[in-house]
C-alpha positions as CSV (number, residue, x, y, z in Angstrom):
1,X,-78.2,-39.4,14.9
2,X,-79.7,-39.4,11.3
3,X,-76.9,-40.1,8.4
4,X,-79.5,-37.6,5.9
5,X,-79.1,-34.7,8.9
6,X,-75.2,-34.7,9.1
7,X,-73.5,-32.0,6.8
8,X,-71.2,-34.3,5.8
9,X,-69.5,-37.7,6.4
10,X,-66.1,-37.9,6.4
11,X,-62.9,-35.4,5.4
12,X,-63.5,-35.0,1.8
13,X,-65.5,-31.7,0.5
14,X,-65.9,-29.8,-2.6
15,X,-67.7,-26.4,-3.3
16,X,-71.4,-27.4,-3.3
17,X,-70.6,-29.2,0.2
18,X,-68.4,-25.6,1.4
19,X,-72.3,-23.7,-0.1
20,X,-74.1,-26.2,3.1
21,X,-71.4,-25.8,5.1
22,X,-71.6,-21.9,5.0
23,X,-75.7,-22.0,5.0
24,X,-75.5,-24.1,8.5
25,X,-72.9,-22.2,10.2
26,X,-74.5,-19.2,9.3
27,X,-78.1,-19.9,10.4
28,X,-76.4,-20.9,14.0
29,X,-74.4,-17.4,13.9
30,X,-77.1,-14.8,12.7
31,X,-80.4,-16.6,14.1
32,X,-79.2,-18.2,17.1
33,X,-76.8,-16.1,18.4
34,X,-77.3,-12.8,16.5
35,X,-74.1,-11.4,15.4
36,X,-74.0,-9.0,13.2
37,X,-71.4,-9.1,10.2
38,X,-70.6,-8.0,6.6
39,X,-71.0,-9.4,3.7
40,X,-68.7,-12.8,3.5
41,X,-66.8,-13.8,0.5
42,X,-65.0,-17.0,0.9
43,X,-61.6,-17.9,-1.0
44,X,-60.3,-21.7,-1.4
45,X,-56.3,-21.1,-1.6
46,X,-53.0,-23.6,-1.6
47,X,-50.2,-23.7,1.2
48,X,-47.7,-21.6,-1.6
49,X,-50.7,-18.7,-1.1
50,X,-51.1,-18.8,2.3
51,X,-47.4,-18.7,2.2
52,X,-47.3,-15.4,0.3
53,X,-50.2,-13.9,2.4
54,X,-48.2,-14.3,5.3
55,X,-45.0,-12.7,3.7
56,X,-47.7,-9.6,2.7
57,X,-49.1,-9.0,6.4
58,X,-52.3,-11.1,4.8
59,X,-53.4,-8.3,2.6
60,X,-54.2,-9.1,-1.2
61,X,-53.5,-6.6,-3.8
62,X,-50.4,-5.8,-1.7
63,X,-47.5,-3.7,-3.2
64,X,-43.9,-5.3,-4.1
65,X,-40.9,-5.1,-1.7
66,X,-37.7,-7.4,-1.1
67,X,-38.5,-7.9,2.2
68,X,-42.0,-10.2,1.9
69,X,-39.9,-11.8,-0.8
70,X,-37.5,-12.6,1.8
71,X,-40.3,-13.8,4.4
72,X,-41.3,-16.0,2.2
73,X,-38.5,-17.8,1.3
74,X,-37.8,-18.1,5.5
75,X,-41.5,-19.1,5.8
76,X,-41.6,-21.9,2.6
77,X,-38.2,-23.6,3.5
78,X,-39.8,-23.9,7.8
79,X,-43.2,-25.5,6.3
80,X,-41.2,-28.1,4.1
81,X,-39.2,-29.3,6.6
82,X,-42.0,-29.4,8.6
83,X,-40.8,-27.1,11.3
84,X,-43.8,-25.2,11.2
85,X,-47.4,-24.9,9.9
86,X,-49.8,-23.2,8.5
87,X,-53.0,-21.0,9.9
88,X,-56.0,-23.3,8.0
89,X,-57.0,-19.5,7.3
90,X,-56.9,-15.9,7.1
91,X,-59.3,-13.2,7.2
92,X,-59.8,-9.2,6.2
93,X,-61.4,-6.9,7.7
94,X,-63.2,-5.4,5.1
95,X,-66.6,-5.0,3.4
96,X,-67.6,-7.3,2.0
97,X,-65.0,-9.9,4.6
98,X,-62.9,-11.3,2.9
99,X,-62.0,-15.6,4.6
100,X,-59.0,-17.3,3.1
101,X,-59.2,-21.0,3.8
102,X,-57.1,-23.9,2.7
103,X,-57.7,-26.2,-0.4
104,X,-55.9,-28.8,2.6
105,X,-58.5,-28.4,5.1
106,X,-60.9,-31.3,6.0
107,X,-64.5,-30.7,5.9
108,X,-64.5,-30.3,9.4
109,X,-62.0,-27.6,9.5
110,X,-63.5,-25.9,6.8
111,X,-66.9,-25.6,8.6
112,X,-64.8,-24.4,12.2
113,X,-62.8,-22.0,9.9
114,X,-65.7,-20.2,8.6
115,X,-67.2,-20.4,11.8
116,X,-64.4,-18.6,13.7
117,X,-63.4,-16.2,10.4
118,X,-66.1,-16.0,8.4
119,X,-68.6,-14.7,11.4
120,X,-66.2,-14.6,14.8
121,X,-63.4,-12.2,13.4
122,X,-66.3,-10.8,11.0
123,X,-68.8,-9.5,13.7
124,X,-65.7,-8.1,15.8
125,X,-64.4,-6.5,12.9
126,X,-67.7,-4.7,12.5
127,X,-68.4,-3.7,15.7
128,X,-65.5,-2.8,17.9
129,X,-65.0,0.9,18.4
130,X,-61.5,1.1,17.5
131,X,-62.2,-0.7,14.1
132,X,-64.9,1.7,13.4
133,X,-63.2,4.9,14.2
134,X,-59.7,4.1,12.9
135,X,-60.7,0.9,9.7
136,X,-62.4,1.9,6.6
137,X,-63.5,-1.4,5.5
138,X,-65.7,-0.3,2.3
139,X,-62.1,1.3,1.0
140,X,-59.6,-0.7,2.0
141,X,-59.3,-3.1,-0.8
142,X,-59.6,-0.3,-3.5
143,X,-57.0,1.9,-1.6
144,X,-54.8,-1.1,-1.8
145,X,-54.7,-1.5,-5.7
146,X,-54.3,2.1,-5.7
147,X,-51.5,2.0,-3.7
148,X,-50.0,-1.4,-5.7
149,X,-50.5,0.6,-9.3
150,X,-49.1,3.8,-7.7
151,X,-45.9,1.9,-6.4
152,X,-45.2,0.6,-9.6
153,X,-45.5,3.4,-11.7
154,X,-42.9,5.5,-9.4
155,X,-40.6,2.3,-10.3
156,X,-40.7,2.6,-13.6
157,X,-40.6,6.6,-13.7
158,X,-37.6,6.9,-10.9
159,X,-36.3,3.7,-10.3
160,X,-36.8,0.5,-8.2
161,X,-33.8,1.4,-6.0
162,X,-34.9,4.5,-5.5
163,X,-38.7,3.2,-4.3
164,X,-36.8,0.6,-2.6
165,X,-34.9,2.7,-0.2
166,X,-38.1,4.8,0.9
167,X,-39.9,2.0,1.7
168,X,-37.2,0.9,3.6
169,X,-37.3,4.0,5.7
170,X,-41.0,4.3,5.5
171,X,-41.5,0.6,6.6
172,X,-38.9,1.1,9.9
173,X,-40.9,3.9,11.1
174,X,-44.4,2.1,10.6
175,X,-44.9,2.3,14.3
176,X,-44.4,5.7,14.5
177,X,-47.0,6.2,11.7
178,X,-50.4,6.5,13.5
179,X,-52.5,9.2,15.1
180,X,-52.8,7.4,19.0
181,X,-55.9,9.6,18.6
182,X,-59.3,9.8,16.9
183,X,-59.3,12.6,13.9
184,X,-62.8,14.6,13.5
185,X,-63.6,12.4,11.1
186,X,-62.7,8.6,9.8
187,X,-60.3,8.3,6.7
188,X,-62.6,7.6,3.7
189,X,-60.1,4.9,1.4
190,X,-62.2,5.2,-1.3
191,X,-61.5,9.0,-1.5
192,X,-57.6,9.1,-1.5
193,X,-56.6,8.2,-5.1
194,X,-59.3,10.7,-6.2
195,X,-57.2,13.3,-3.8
196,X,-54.2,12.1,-5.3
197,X,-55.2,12.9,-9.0
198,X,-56.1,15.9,-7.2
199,X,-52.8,16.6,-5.9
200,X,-50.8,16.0,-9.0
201,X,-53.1,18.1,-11.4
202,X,-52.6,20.9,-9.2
203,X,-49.0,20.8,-9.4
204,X,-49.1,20.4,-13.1
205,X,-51.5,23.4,-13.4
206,X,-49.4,25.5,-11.6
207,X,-45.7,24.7,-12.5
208,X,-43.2,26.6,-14.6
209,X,-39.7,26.0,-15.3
210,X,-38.8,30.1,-15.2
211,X,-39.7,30.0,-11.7
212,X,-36.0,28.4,-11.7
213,X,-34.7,31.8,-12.5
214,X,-36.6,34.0,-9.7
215,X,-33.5,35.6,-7.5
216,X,-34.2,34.3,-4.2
217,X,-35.6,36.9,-2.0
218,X,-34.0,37.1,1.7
219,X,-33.7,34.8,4.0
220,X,-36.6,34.2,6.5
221,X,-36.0,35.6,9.6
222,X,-37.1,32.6,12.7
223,X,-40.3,33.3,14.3
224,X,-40.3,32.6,18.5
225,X,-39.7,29.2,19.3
226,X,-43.0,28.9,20.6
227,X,-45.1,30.3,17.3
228,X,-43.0,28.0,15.7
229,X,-44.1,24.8,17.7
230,X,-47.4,25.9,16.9
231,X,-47.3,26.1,13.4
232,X,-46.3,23.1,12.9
233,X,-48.2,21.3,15.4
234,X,-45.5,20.1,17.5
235,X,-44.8,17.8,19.6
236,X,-45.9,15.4,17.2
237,X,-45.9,11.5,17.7
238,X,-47.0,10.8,14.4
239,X,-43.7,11.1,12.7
240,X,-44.8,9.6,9.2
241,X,-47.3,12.3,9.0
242,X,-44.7,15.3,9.5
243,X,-42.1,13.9,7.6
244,X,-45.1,13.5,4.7
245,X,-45.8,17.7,5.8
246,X,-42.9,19.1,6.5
247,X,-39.5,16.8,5.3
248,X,-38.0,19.6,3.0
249,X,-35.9,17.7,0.7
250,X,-38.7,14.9,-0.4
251,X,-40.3,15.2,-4.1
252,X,-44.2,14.7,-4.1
253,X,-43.9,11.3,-5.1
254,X,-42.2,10.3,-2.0
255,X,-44.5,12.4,0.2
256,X,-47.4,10.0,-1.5
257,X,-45.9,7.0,-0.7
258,X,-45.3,7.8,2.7
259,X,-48.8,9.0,2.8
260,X,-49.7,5.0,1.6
261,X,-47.5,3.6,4.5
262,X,-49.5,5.7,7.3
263,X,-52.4,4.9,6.1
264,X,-51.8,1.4,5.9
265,X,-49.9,1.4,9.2
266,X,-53.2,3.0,10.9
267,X,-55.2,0.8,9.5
268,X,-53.8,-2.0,11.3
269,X,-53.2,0.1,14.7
270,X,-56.6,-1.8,15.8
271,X,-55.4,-4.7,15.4
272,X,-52.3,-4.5,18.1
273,X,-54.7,-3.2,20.6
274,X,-57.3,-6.2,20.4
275,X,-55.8,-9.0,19.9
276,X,-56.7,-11.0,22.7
277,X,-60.7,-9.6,22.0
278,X,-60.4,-10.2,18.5
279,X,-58.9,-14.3,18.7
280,X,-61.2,-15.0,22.0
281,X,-64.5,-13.4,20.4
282,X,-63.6,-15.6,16.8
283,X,-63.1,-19.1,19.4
284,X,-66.1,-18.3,21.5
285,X,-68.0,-18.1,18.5
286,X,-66.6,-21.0,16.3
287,X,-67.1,-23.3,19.8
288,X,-70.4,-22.4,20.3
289,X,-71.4,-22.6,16.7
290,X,-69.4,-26.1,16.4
291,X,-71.1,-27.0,19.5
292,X,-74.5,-26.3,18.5
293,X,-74.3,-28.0,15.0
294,X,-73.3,-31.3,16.7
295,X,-76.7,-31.0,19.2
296,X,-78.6,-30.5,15.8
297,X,-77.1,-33.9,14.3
298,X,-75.5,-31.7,11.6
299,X,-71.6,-32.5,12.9
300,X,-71.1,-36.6,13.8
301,X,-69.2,-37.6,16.7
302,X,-66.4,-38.3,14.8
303,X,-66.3,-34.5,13.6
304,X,-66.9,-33.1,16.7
305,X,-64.6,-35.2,18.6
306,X,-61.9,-34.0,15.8
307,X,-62.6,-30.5,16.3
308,X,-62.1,-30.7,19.7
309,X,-58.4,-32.0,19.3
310,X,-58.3,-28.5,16.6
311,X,-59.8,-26.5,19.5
312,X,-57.9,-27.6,22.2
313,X,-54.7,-27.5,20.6
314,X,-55.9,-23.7,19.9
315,X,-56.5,-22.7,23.3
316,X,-53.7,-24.5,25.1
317,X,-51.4,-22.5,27.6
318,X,-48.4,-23.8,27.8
319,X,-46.7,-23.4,31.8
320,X,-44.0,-20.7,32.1
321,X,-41.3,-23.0,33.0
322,X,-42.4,-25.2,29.9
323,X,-40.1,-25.6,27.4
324,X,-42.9,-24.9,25.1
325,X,-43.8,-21.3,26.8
326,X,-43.4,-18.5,24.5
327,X,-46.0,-16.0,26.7
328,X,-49.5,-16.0,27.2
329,X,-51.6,-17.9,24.3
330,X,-54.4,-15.1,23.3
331,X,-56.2,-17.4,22.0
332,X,-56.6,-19.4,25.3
333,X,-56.9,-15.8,27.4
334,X,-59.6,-14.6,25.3
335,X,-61.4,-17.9,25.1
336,X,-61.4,-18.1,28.9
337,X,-62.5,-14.9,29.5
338,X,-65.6,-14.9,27.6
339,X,-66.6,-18.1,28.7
340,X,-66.1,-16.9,32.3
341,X,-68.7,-13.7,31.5
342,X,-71.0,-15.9,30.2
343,X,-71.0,-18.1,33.4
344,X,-70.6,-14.7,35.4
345,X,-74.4,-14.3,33.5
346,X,-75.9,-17.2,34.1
347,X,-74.4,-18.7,37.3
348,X,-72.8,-16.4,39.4
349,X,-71.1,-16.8,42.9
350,X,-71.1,-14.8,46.0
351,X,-67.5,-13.7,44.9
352,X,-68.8,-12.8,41.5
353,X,-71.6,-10.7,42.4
354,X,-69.0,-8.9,44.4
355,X,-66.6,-8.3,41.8
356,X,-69.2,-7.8,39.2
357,X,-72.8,-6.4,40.0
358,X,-73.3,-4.7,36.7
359,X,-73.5,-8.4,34.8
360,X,-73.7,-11.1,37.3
361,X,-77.0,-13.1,37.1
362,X,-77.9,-10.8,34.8
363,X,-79.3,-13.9,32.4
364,X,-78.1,-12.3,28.9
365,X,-74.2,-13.5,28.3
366,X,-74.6,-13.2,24.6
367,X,-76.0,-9.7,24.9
368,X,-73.3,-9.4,27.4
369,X,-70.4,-10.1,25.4
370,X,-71.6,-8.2,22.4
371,X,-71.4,-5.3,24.5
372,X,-68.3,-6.2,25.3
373,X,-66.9,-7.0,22.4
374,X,-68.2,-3.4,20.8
375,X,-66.8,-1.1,23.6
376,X,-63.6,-2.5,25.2
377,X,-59.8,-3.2,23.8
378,X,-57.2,-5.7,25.6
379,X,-55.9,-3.8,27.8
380,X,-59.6,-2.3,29.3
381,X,-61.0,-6.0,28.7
382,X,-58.3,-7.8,31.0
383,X,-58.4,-4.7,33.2
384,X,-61.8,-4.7,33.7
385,X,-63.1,-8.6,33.5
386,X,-60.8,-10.7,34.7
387,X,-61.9,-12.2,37.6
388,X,-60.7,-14.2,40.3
389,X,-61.8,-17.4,39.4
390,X,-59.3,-16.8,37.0
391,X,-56.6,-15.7,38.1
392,X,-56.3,-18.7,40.9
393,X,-57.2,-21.0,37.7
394,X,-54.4,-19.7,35.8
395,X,-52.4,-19.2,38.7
396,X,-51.3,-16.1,38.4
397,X,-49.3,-13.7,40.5
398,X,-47.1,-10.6,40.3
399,X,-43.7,-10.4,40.4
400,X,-41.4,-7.0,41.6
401,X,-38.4,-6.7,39.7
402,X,-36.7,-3.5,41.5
403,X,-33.1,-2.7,39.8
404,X,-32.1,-2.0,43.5
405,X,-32.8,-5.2,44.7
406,X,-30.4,-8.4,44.1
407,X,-33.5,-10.8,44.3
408,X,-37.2,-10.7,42.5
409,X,-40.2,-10.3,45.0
410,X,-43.9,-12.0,44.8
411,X,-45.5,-8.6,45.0
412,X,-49.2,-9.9,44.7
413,X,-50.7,-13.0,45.5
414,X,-54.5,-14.8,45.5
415,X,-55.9,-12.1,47.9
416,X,-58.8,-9.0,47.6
417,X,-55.8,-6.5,46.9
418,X,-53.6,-9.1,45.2
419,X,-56.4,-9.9,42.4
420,X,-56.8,-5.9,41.7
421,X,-53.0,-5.7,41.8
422,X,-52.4,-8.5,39.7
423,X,-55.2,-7.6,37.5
424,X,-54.0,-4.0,37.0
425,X,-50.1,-5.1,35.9
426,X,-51.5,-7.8,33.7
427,X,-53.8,-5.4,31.8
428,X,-51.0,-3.0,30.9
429,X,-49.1,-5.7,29.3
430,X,-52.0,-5.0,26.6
431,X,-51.3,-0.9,26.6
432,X,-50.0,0.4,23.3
433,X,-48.6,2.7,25.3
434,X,-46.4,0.8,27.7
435,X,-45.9,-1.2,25.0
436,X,-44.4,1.0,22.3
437,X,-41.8,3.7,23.3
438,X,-42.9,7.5,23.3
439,X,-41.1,9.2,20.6
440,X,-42.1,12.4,19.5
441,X,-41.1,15.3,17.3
442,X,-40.4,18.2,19.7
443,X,-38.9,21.0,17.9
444,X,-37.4,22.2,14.2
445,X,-36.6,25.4,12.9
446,X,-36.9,25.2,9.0
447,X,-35.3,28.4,8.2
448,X,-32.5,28.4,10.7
449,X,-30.3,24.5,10.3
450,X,-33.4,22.4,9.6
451,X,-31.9,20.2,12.5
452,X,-34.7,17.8,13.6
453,X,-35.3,17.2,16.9
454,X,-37.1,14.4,19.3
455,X,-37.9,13.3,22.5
456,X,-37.9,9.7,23.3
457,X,-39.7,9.6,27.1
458,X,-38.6,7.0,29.0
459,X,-40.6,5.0,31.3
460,X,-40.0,2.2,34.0
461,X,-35.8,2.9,33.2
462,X,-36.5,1.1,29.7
463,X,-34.0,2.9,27.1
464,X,-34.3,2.5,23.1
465,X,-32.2,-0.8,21.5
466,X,-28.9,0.3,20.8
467,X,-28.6,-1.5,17.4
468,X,-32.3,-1.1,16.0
469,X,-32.8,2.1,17.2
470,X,-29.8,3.7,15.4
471,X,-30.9,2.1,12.6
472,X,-34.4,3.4,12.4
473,X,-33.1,6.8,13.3
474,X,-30.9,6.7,10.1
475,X,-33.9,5.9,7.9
476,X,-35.6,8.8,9.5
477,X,-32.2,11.3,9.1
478,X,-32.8,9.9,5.8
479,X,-35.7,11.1,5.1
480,X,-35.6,14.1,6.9
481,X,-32.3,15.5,4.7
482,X,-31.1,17.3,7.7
483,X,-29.1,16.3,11.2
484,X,-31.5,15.0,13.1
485,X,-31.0,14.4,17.4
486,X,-33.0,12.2,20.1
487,X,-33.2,12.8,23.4
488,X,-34.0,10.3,25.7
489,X,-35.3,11.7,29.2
490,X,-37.0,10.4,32.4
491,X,-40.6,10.4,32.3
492,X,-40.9,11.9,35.4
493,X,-37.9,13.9,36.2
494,X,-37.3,15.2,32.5
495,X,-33.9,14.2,33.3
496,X,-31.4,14.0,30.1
497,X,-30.6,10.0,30.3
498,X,-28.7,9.8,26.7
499,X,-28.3,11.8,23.4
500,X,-28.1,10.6,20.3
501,X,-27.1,12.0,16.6
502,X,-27.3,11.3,12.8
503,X,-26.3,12.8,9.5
504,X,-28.4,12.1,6.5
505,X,-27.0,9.9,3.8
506,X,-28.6,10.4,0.4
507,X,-31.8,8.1,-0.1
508,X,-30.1,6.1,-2.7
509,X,-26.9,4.9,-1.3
510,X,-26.7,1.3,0.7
């Protein structure tokens, strides 16, 4: 191996070596294996930043609340003690993509980093389906400072207590803050602080203090209970998004901000639905491109023998009855898989010609995968790919936990309908919607008692957590201004399992 071919010798770098390190990994990525990603813009930060990334959801330009001041205070105090880490990066989706990587990275990190943010995460980012119909990259980062300057100004106009509280209802009903569904058209970012001028303009314009003074004409009489429903588009999961509507006591200020949270919260509703995908497709990619740079002479020995320590350590699964086992490693699942596709490709067995047909032996893995990687989320991915080879390699099996029965039963095991069993259950671990209860708005009558009312439907016997759930059902009475009542029924039977009520307290009080 020639000393003048190798990228660099050793752990130390600086920016003009990061410039040759980017140049190489990028050649391998776009000419060699063709992906296809946005613009990259690379950013050298300290641990403290990476700290206060993480205590931010890893979004710069984020707004100000106690609560990422409080993760990372939890997060500093773990990494000096040195009962935790650090990720040696993090990356945005956005355009142009956005690679955070640490000032404390070796040159060999550095250049695995880049390979695995920079262009893994990058090309998935770009083109996965869910990304493009629910992500508006181009916007995101000036929505963001929108959102930051708007934050602050409602501080300094109405109070930080006040901006504080409804956040703190906004940010417990984040999860039931997206559309589950595709609108007719994506959310353009870079459009909603125009809208928002918009908005406030038009209530300037037409505001007038005598209005005050009108006498109040009579009461509305209630339209049918079905009109009603329809009007106001229920059932409704989106809850964010109605309260932002309809919530009768909120000011337009606090309709915006809630507006900010959805649109944040569905701009990382992608995210929870690939993540598997999204860490296997960024490994694949930083191992082949590590891989190929050490065949070039452009990585030593050394270097490549110290990434594969990094990359090993990534992918590791720890054994269920390890002390060590905190559930599967997506990093190691999604790893796995694609390198099983591409051998599925190139080298397939009886077994995986049987399983398979559409891709076995059909020669193009790295076509293959892209594919993949564009049209499928975890839960359709594991579903649909996993194959038996991997499932006896991982040893995995299905186990039937019946309330009826005193004892847990092997339910499927390493046979035809075992693997399909086996197969299914494991890919609904990766459903949104097994994963995250079914809460909708069901009903509300806004000239009668305003009483809000929702249906939680409950699936596989599975009720609501007694002490977060009332908790986030205050924040929502909160917001609402009005009693507000859950339901919980069977999924099935529609059978009334438990009932529960709250009474607003002002948005203000503790």
């Amino acid at each position: 191996m020639r000393s003048d071919a190798l990228l660099f010798d050793g752990g130390d770098w600086n920016f003009d070596l990061l410039r040759r390190i980017y140049a190489a990994v990028e050649q391998v990525a776009i000419e060699d294996m063709k992906l296809d990603v946005y613009p990259n813009q690379i950013e050298v930060i300290t641990a403290e930043q990476m700290l206060d990334a993480y205590s931010s959801t890893g979004m710069p330009l984020f707004y100000k609340h106690w609560s990422f001041g409080k993760q990372f205070l939890a997060n500093d105090m773990l990494y000096r003690k040195g009962m935790r880490g650090l990720a040696y990066e993090l990356v945005i989706n956005s355009d142009p993509c956005i690679s955070y990587v640490m000032e404390e990275n070796t040159a060999m990190m550095q250049t695995l980093v880049i390979a695995h943010a920079a262009f893994g995460h990058n090309h998935f980012f770009k083109n996965n389906y869910l990304f493009k119909q629910w992500t508006d990259a181009e916007g995101i980062l000036g929505y963001l400072e929108f959102a930051k300057n708007y934050i602050a100004n409602c501080e300094e106009r109405y109070g930080q207590l006040a901006v504080e509280r409804l956040l703190d209802a906004a940010h417990a009903l984040m999860h039931q803050g997206v559309h589950h569904y595709p609108r007719a058209q994506a959310r353009d970012l870079k459009m909603e602080a125009q809208r928002e001028a918009e908005r406030h303009a038009h209530q300037e314009r037409i505001y007038n203090d005598l209005w005050r003074t009108l006498p109040k004409g009579p009461k509305q009489r209630p339209t049918a209970t079905d009109d009603r429903r329809k009007a106001l588009n229920l059932p409704q999961e989106n809850i964010l998004y109605f309260l932002e509507k309809s919530a009768p006591r909120l000011e337009p200020w606090q309709r915006e901000i809630l507006r900010i949270i959805r649109l944040i919260a569905q701009y990382f509703y992608p995210q929870m639905q690939t993540k598997v995908m999204n860490e296997g497709t960024a490994t694949y990619c930083h191992y082949r491109i590590m891989t190929l740079l050490h065949e070039r002479g452009q990585l030593s020995d050394g270097a490549f023998m110290e990434f594969l320590q990094s990359h090993t350590n990534v992918v590791h699964q720890p054994l269920f009855n390890s002390g060590h086992y905190g559930g599967i490693n997506p990093y190691a699942l999604g790893f796995a898989m694609m390198r099983d596709i591409a051998h599925i490709c190139t080298d397939p067995t009886d077994e995986d010609r049987e399983w398979f047909p559409d891709i076995a032996g059909n020669g193009a893995p790295d076509e293959t995968l892209k594919d993949i990687w564009a049209n499928y989320r975890d839960e359709s991915f594991v579903s649909q790919f996993l194959s038996p080879r991997l499932i006896r390699s991982w040893k995995l099996f299905k186990l039937a936990d019946r309330e009826a029965e005193s004892a847990l039963k092997v339910d499927a095991i390493h046979n035809e309908r075992g693997y399909r069993e086996i197969r299914r259950a494991f890919g609904r671990q990766y459903d949104v919607g097994w994963q995250q209860p079914d809460i909708q708005i069901v009903n509300v009558d806004l000239a009668g008692d305003r009483r809000l009312e929702l249906e939680h439907k409950v699936g596989n016997g599975v009720l609501l957590a007694e002490d977060s759930s009332s908790q986030v059902m205050q924040h929502l009475a909160d917001l609402w201004g009005y009693e507000i009542c859950l339901n919980e029924i069977d999924r099935d039977s529609r059978a009334l399992i438990k009932h529960h009520k709250l009474q607003p307290r002002p948005l203000g009080s503790a």
